[in-house]
C-alpha positions as CSV (number, residue, x, y, z in Angstrom):
1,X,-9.8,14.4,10.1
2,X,-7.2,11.6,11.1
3,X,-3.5,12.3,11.2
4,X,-0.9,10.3,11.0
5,X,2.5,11.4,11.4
6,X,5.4,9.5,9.5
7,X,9.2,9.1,8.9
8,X,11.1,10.1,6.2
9,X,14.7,10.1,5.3
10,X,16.0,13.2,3.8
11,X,16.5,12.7,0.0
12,X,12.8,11.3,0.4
13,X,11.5,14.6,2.2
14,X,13.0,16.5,-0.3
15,X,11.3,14.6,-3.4
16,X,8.4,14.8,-1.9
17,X,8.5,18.9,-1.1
18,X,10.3,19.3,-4.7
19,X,6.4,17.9,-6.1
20,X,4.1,20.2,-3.7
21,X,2.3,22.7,-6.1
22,X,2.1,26.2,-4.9
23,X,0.9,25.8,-1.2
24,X,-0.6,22.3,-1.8
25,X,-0.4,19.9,1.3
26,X,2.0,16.5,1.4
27,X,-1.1,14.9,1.9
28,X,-2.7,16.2,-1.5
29,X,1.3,15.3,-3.6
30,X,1.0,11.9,-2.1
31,X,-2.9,11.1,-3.5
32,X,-1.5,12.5,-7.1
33,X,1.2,10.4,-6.8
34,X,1.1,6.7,-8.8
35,X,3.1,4.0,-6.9
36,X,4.2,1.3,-9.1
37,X,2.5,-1.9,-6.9
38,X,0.8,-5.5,-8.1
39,X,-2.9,-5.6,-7.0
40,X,-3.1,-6.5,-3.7
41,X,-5.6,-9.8,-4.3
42,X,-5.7,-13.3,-2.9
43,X,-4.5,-14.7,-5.9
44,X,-1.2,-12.1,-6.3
45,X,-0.6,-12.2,-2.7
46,X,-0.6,-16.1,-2.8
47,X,1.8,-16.1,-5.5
48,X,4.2,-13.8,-3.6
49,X,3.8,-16.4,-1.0
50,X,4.4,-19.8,-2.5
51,X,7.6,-17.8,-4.3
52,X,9.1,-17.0,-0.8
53,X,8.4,-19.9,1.0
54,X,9.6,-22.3,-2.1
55,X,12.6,-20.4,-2.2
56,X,13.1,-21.6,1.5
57,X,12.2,-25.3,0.4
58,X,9.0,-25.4,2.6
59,X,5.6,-24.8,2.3
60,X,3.4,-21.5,3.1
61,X,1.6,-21.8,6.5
62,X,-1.9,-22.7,6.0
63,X,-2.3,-19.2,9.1
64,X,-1.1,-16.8,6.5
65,X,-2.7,-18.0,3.7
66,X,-5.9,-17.6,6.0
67,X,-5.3,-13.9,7.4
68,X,-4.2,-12.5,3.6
69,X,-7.5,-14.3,2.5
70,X,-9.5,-12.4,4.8
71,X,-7.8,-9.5,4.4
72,X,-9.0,-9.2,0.8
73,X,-12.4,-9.8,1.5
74,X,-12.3,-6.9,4.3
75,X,-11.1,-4.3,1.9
76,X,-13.8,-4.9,-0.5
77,X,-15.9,-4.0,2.0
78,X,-13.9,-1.2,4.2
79,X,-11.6,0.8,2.0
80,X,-8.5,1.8,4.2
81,X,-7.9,4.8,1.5
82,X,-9.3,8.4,2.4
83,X,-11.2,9.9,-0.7
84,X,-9.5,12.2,-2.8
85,X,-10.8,15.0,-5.5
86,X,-7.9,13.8,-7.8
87,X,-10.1,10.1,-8.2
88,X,-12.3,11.8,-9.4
């Protein structure tokens, strides 16, 4: 098993240990948790870009476009989330 070890600020920490269940890990609270977050496709992620880089009056660069592009396509193939019983 991988671990990664992370940052919190306080009122954070404390959230998070206030939603442990009995002796349940951190790491089992934060798979039952639900973040509220867009899909993270081509299309959405293209639309967050063209809305930050028209706010600055230029275009997106054609580079990130490319990367987020492949990005999608690699997580259809390698899923970057650890399985969980509560998916089930």
């Amino acid at each position: 098993m991988v671990i990664k070890t992370i940052s919190l600020e306080l009122d954070a920490y404390e959230k998070l240990r206030r939603a442990k269940r009995g002796k349940e890990s951190f790491s089992a609270v934060v798979r039952r948790a639900r973040f509220d977050s867009g899909k993270n496709t081509g299309g959405s992620i293209l639309k967050e870009l063209k809305a930050a880089y028209d706010a600055k009056g230029k275009p997106a660069a054609k580079e990130a476009l490319d990367y987020w592009d492949k990005a999608e396509k690699e997580d259809r193939v390698h899923h970057r989330i650890s399985p969980s019983k509560w998916d089930e």
